[in-house]
C-alpha positions in Angstrom: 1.0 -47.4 6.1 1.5 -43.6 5.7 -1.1 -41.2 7.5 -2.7 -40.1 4.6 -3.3 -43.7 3.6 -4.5 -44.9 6.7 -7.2 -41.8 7.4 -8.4 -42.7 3.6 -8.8 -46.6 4.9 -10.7 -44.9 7.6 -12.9 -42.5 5.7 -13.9 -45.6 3.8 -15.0 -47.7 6.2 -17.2 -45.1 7.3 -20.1 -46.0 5.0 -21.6 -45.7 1.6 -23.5 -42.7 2.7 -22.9 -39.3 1.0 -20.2 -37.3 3.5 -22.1 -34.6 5.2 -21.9 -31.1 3.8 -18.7 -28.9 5.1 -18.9 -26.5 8.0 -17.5 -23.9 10.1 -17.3 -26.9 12.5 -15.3 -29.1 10.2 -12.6 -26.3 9.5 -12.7 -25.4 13.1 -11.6 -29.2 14.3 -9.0 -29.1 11.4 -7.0 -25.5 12.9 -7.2 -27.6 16.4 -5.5 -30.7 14.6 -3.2 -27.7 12.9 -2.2 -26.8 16.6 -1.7 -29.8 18.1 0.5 -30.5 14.6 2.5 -27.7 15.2 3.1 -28.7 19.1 4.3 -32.3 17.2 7.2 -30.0 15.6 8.1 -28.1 18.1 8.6 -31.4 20.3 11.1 -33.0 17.6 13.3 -29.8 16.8 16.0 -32.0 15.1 16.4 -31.7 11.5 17.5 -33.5 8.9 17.9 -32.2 4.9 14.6 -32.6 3.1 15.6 -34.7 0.2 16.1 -37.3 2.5 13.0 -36.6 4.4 10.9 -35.8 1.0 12.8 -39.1 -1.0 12.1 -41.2 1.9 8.6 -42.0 1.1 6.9 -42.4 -2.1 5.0 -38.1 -2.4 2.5 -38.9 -5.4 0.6 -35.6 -5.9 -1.7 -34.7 -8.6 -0.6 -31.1 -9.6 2.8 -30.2 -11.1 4.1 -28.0 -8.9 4.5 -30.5 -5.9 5.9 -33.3 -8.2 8.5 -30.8 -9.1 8.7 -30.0 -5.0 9.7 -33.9 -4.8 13.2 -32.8 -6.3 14.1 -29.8 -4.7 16.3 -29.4 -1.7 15.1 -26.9 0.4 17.3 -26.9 3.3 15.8 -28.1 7.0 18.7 -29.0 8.8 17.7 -31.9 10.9 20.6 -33.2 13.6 19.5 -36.4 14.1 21.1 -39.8 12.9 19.2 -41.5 9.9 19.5 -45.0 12.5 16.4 -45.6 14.3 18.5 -47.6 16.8 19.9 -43.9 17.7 16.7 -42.1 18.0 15.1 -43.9 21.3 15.1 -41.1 23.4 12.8 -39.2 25.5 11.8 -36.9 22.6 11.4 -39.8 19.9 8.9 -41.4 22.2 7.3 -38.6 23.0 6.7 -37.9 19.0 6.1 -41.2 18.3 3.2 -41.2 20.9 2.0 -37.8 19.8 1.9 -38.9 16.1 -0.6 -41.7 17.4 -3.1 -39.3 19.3 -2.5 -37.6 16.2 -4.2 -40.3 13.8 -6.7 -40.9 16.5 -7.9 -37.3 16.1 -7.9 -37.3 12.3 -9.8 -40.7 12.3 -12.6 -38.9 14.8 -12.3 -36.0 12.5 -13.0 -37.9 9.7 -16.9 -38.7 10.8 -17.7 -35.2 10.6 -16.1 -33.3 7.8 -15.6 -34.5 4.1 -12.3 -36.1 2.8 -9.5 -32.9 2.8 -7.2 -34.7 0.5 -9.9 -34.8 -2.3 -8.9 -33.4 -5.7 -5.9 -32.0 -6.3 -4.2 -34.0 -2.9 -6.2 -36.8 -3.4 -3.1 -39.3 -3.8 -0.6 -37.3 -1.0 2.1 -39.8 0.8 3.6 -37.4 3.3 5.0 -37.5 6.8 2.4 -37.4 9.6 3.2 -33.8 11.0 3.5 -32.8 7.5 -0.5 -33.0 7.7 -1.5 -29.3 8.7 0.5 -27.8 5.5 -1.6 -30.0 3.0 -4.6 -29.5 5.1 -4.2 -25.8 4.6 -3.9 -26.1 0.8 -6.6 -27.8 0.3 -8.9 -25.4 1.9 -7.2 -22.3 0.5 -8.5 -23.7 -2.6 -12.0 -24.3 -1.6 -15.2 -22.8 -3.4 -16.1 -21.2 -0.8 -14.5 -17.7 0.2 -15.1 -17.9 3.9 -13.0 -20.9 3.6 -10.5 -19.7 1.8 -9.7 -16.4 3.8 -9.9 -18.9 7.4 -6.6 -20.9 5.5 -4.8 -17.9 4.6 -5.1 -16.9 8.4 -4.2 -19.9 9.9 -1.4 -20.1 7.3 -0.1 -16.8 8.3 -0.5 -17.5 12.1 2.3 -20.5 11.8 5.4 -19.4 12.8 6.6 -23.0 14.3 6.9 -24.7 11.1 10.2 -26.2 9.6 11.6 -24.2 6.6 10.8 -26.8 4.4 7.4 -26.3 5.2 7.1 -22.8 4.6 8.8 -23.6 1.0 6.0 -26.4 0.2 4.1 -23.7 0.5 5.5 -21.5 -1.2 5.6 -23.4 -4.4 2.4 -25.1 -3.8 0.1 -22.1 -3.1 -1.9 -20.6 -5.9 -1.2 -16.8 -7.0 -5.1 -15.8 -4.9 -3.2 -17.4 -2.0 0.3 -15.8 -2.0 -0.9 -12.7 -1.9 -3.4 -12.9 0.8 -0.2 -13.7 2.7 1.5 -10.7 1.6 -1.3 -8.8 3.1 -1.4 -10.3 6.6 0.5 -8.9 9.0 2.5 -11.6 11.0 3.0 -13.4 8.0 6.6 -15.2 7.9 8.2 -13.8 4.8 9.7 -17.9 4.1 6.3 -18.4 2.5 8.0 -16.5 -0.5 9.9 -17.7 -3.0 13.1 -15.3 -4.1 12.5 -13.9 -6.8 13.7 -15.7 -10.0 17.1 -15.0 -11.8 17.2 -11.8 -13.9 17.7 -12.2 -17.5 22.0 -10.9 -17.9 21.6 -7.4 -19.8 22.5 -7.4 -23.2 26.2 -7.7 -24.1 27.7 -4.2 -24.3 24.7 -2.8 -23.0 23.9 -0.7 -19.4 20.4 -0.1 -17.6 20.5 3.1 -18.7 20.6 1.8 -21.8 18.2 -0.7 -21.6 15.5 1.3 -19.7 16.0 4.3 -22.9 15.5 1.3 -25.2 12.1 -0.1 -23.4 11.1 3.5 -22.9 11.7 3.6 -26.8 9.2 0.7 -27.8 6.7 2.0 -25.6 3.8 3.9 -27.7 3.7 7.4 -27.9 -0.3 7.4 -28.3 -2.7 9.0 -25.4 0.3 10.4 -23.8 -0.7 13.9 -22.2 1.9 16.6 -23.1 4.2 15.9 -19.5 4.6 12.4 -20.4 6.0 13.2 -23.9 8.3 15.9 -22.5 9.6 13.5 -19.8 9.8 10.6 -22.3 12.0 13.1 -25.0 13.6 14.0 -22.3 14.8 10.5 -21.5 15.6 9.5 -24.9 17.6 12.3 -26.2 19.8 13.4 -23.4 21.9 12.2 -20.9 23.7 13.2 -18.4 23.6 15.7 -15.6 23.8 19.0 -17.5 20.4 18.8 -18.8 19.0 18.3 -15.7 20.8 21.3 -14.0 19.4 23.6 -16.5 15.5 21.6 -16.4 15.3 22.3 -12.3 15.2 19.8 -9.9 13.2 16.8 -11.7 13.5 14.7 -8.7 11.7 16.5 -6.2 8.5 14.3 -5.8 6.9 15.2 -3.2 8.1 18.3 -1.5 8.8 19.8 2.2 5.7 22.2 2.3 6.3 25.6 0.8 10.0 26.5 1.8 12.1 25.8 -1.7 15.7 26.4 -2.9 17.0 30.1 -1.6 18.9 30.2 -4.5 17.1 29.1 -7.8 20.5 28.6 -9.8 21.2 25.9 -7.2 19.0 22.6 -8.5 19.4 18.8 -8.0 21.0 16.6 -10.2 19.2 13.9 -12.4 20.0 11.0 -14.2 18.8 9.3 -17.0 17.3 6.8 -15.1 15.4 8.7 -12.9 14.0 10.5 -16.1 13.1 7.0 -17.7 11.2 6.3 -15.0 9.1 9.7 -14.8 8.4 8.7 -18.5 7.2 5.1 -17.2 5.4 6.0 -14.7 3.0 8.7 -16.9 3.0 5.2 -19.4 2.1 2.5 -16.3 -0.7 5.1 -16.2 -2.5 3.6 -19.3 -3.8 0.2 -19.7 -2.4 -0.9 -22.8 0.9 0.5 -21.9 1.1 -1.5 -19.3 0.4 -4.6 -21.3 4.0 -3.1 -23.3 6.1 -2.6 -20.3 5.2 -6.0 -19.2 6.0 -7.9 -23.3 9.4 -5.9 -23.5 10.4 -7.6 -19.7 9.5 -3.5 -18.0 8.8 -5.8 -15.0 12.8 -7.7 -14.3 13.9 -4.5 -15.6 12.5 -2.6 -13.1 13.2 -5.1 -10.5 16.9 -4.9 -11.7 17.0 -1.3 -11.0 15.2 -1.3 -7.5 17.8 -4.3 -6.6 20.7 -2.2 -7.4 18.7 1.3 -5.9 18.3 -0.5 -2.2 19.9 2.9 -0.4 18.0 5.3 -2.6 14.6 4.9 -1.4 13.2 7.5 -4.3 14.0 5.6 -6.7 12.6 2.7 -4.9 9.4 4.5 -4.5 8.4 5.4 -8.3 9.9 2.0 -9.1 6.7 0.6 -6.9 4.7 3.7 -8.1 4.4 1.4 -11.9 4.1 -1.8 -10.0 0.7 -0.4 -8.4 -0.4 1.2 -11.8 0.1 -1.9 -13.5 -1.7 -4.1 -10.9 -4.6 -2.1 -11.7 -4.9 -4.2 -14.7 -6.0 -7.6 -13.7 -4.8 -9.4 -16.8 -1.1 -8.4 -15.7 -1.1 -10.3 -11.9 0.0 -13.5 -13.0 3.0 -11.5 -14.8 3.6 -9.5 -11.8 3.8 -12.7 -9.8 5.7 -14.9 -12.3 8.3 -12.0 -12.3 8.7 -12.0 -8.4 7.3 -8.9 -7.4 5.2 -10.2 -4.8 7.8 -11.2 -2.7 9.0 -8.0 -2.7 6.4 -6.2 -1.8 5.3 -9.0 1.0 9.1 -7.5 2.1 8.6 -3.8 1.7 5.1 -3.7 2.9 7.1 -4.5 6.7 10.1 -1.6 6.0 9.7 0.7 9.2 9.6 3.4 6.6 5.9 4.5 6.0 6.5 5.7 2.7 7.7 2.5 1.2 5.4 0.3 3.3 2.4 2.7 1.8 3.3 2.2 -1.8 3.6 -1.5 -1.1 0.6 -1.5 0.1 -1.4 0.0 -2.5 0.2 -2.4 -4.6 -0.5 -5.5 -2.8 -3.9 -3.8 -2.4 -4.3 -3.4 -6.4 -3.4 -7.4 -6.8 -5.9 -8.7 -4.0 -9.0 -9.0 -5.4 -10.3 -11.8 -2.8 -10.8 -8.9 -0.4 -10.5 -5.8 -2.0 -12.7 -4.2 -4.3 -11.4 -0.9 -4.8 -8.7 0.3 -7.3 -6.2 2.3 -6.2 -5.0 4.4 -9.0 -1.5 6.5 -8.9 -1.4 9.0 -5.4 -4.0 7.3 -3.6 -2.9 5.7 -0.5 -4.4 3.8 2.0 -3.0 4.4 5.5 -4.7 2.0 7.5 -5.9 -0.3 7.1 -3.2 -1.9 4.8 -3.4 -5.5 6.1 -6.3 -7.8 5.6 -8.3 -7.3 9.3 -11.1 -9.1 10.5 -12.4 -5.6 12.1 -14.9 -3.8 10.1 -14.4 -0.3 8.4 -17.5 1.9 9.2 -16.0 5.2 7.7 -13.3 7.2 5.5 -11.2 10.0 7.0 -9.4 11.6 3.6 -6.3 13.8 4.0 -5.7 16.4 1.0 -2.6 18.4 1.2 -1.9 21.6 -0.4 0.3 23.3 -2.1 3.8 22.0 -2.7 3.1 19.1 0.0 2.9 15.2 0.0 0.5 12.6 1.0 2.8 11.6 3.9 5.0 14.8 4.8 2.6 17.1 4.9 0.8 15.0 7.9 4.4 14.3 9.8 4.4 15.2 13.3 6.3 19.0 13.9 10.0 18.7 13.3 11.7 18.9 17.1 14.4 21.1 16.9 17.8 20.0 17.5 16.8 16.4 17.1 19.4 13.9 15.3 17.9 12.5 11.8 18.5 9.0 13.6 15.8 9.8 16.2 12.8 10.4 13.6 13.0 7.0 12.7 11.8 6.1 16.6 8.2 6.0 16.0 7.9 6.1 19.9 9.4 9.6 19.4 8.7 11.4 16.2 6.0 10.0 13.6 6.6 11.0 10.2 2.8 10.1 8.6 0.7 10.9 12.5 -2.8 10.0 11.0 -1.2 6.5 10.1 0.6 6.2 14.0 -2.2 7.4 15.7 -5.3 8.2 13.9 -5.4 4.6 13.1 -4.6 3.6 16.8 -7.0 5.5 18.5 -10.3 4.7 15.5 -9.5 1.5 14.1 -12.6 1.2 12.7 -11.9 4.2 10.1 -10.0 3.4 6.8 -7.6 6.4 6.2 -6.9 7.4 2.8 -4.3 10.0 1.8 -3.8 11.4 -1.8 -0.9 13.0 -3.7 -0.7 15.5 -6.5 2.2 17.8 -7.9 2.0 21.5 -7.5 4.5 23.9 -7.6 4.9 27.6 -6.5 6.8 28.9 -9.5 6.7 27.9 -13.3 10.7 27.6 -12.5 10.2 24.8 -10.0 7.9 22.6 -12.3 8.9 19.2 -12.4 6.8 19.9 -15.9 6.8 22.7 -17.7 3.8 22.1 -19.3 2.0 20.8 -15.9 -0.3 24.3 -15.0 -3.6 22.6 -14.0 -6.1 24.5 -12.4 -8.1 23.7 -9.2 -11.0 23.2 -11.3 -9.4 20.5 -13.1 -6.8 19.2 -10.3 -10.1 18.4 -8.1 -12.1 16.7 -11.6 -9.2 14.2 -11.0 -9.1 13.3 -7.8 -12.6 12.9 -7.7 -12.8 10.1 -9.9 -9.5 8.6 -8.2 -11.5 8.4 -5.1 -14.7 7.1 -6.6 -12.6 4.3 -7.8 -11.3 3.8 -4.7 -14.8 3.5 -3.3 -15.0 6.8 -1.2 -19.2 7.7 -0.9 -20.0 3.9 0.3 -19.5 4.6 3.8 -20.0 7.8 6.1 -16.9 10.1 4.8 -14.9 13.3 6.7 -12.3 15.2 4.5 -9.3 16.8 6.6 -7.5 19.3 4.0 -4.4 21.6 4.6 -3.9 25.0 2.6 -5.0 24.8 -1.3 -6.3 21.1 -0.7 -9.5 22.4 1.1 -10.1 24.5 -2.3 -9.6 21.4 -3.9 -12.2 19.8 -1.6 -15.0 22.6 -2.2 -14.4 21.8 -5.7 -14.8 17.8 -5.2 -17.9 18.3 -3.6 -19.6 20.8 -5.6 -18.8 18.6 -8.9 -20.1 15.2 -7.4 -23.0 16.9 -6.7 -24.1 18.1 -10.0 -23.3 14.4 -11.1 -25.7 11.2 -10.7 -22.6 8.8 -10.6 -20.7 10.9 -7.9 -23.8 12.3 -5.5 -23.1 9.5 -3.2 -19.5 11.3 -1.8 -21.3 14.2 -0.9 -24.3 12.3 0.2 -22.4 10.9 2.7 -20.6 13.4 3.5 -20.6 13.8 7.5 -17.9 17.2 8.1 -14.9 18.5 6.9 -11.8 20.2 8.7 -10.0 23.2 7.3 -6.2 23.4 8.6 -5.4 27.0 7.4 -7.3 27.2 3.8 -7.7 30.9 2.5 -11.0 30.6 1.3 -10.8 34.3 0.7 -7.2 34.4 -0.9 -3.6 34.2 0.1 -0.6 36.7 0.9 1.9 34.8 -1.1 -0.2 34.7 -4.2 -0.1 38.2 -4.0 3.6 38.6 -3.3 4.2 35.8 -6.0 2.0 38.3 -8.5 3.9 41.4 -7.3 7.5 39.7 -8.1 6.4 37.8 -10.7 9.5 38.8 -13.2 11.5 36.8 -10.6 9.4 34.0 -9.2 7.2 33.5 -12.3 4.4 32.0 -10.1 2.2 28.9 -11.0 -1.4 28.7 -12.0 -2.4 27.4 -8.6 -0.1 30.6 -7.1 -2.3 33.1 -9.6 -5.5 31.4 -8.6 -5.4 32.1 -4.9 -5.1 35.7 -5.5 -7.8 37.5 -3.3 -9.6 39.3 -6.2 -10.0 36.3 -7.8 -13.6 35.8 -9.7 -12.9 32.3 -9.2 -12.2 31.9 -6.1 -14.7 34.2 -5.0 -17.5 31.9 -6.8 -16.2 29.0 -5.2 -16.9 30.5 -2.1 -20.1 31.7 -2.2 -21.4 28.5 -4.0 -19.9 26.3 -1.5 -20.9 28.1 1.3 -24.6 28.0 0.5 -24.3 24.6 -0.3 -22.7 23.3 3.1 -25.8 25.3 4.7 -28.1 23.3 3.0 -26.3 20.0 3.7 -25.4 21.3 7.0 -21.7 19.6 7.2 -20.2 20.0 10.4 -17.0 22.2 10.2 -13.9 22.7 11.8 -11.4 25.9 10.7 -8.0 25.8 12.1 -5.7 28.7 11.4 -2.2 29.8 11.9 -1.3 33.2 13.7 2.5 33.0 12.9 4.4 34.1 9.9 6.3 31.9 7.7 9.4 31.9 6.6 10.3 31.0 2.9 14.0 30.4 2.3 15.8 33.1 3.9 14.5 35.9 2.0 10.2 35.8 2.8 8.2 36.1 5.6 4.6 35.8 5.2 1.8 35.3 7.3 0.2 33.4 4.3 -3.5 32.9 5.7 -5.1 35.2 7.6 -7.6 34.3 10.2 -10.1 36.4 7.9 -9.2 34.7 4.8 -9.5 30.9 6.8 -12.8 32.0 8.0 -15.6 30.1 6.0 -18.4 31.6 8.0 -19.4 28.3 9.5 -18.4 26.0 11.7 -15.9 26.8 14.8 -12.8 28.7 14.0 -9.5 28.2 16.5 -6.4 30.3 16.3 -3.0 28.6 16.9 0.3 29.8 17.8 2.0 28.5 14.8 2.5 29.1 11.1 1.2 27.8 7.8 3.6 24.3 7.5 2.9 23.2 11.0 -0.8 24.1 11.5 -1.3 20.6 10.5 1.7 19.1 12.2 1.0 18.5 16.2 4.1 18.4 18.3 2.4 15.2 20.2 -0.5 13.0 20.3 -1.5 15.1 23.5 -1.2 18.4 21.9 -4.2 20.5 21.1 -4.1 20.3 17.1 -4.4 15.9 17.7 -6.9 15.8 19.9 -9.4 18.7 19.1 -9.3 16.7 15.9 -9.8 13.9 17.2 -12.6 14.6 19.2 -14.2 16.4 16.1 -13.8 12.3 13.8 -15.3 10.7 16.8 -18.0 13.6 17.6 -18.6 13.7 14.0 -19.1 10.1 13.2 -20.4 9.0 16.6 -23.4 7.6 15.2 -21.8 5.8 12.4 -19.4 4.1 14.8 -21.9 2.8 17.4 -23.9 0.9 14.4 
């Protein structure tokens, strides 16, 4: 008699009365049967192929998906002999006698918790250590969330299993499941499935080709006036010229404020990388995401970040439309099916933190078991990006400025003279520091950092018809961040340059609106890292050279005669009074040097002077006032100490 047979004989001879109701308790004495399992396993480490193992006995399941796993031949190499006669050693005893405590402990078991191989499993014939996998199943299935979340953990915590095992679930395990193991942390990346065989591109017939052709069937409705340039763009040229003459396209992103020296002297472009600026501005809206997905957008792309593995831009917008399209909850099982979430489970452990980040928002986007937020396009959650059992009591948001990135901006300073291969040493150099050490130090804070483009010249655009204004860049973001549930819990905004114009803004707007008042209601304090609240040099070199630099809308608006940004001001001052937000100004005392050809001191400590709060000069200039040298340097830890000072009394509750 199989295991599962005999424990059911048991379970019946228990009695007619109704099994008690399930507990904490019950699930609690199946993890302990999970261990001891796993100790089973470890004790017989020979292996054998698992169609003999899975053929050998007669595995009757109830759902498809294991009858299917019945003819599969995942391979666990097992170097034993099939003859028992040749399997009497120390270790076969030693199993044999463990597999007999074993039953005792599920027979005991039995008294106090219901039947686990009810529905679905209810006819299982497996091995005995096979036990713990099915076990898990059947409670990642339950009704009850608690339940569900405890499997997924215990799931993710095996990491003695046989490869077979890992495989059974893989194949077994519902989509709610899968990715709740793509979101924990140790999780062995065997409980994913490869993805499934692409579909062979058409005869005669390229990517670029075939992206230009889905790109083509896409609808050209509620597209803003960027995503129809990019998308003519893609479809009526090719090749590199076009791209010279358009300026460096493919600059997402951005180094801070330095650009080319020599504005003839561009980067090159492809077609493809202008197909997928098009797509991305498409995954943007709903129903063109239902249209990417029906004309196969999803192996395409997949296709395209396969063959892009070294060019991790690429790879980056690529996950950029995954995200956007996971926004739509009517899409996951497609995203799934297509085998994206293996991917991501994959990504989301790169040592990069760019491609981990845009993993993560994905994977984030696709778990709605545990998170309730939406994540729309350039807003990134730091930490935490696993599922954690500790509890988030606050949200520090990072806004960058002009011409920076949600990560870059944020990177620790650049040692000088330090090989590129050195960066990567997170010991030594950290390229995102609120992520490496923000998060270590204040776990309990969820750390969200936001991307926008901006551009100091009309030349650079990435679009030439992209000139928004602070008024409207900040309208945006505000409603990004209310979806992403920023004003539930105590918040503190840490801006750099233009991004602490952009916060002003936010928090002016959401307080003049019913459905936004909670982010400025729980709005605690906000740090200033070199924002000219009173004006900027370079807008007023841009402005005096503008027959050469032709300077952007966000360059003309920083001008220190601005009505605008005077207004801005004044408002904002008299309102953080009244809400009395505590303040922190940092601001730069050293010029900076644009290309070879500028050097400006681009924010004067009277222009980064608010007129509240504490204002601290430091010996740097305007890129690397927000970029500490080290976790002990002054920059960290006087901001530090202003989060924890700040949100003290949030923290202790």
């Amino acid at each position: 008699m199989s295991l599962a047979a005999y424990c059911t004989v048991c379970w019946r001879t228990i009695g007619t009365a109704a099994p008690p109701p399930q507990s904490r308790t019950s699930w609690a004495a199946i993890r302990n049967i999970i261990k001891l399992t796993g100790s089973l396993i470890l004790g017989g480490s020979l292996f054998l192929t698992y169609e003999v193992l899975a053929l050998k006995k007669s595995l009757a399941l109830d759902t498809e998906v294991v009858e299917k796993e019945k003819m599969k031949s995942y391979i666990y190499t097992h170097t034993g002999s099939l003859d028992e006669t040749e399997n009497q050693g120390i270790a076969y005893q030693a199993r044999k006698e463990l597999h007999k405590a074993l039953r005792k402990i599920l027979v005991t078991s039995a008294k106090i918790f219901r039947s686990p191989f009810s529905g679905p499993f209810s006819t299982v014939d497996v091995e005995d250590h096979e036990c713990s996998v099915w076990l898990l199943l059947r409670q990642s299935r339950e009704d009850c969330r608690e339940a569900r979340l405890q499997a997924v953990q215990d799931l993710s915590q095996a990491h003695h299993w046989h490869d077979y095992q890992y495989r059974v679930v893989a194949q077994a395990a519902d989509l709610r499941t899968l990715i709740g193991l793509a979101r924990s942390k140790e999780t062995d990346l065997r409980f994913f499935l490869p993805p499934p065989p692409l579909p062979a591109l058409k005869e005669d017939s390229s990517l670029e080709e075939e992206l230009r052709q889905l790109l083509s069937l896409l609808p050209q409705t509620e597209l803003d006036e960027c995503a129809q340039y990019f998308t003519s763009l893609a479809l009526s040229e090719s090749g590199q010229s076009l791209a010279a003459q358009k300026g460096g396209l493919w600059c997402f992103g951005g180094n801070g404020l330095p650009y080319a020296e020599s504005f003839g002297e561009v980067p090159s472009a492809t077609v493809e990388m202008f197909c997928l600026e098009a797509i991305i501005r498409h995954s943007e809206i709903p129903t063109h995401c239902d249209q990417i997905e029906a004309n196969g957008g999803l192996q395409l792309l997949q296709r395209l970040y396969q063959m892009h593995r070294n060019c991790p831009k690429v790879q980056r917008n690529i996950l950029r439309i995954v995200g956007n399209m996971a926004l739509n909850e009517r899409l996951h099982g497609a995203i799934a099916g297509s085998g994206w979430v293996s991917i991501l489970a994959e990504a989301m452990k790169s040592p990069h933190i760019m491609e981990a980040s845009h993993a993560a928002r994905s994977l984030a986007n696709l778990d709605r078991e545990t998170v309730q937020e939406k994540y729309q396009d350039g807003v990134y959650v730091l930490h935490p990006q696993y599922r954690s059992s500790q509890p988030i009591k606050a949200d520090v948001l990072f806004i960058h400025g002009l011409m920076g990135a949600a990560f870059k901006t944020w990177r620790q300073q650049d040692p000088e003279q330090m090989a590129p291969q050195v960066w990567e040493d997170e010991a030594s150099y950290t390229t995102c520091w609120p992520k490496s050490w923000l998060a270590a130090d204040c776990p309990a804070l969820r750390i969200i950092s936001v991307e926008y483009d901006t551009s100091l010249s009309d030349w650079r655009a990435r679009c030439p018809m992209d000139r928004k204004s602070i008024a409207f860049r900040s309208s945006e973001l505000l409603n990004k961040l209310r979806a992403a549930g920023v004003g539930d819990r105590p918040v503190i905004w840490v801006s750099h340059s233009m991004g602490g114009l952009l916060v002003k803004k936010m928090l002016l707007e959401a307080s003049n609106k019913p459905e936004l008042r909670a982010v400025t209601d729980n709005t605690r304090g906000i740090i200033f890292y070199s924002v000219p609240h009173h004006g900027s040099h370079l807008a007023e070199y841009s402005v005096n050279v503008r027959y050469l630099l032709f300077p952007s809308l966000e360059v003309k608006e920083l001008r220190k005669d601005s009505p605008a940004l005077k207004t801005l001001h004044d408002d904002f001052l008299e309102f953080a009074r009244d809400r009395k937000f505590q303040v922190l100004n940092f601001v730069e005392t050293l010029p900076t040097y644009i290309g070879s050809m500028i050097k400006l001191h681009v924010v004067p400590p009277e222009s980064a002077n608010l007129g509240i709060g504490d204002l601290i000069l430091v010996d740097v200039n305007h890129l690397d006032i927000c970029k500490p040298k080290e976790k002990d340097a002054f920059l960290y830890q006087r901001t530090l100490q202003f989060i924890r000072d700040t949100l003290a009394k949030d923290l202790e509750n």
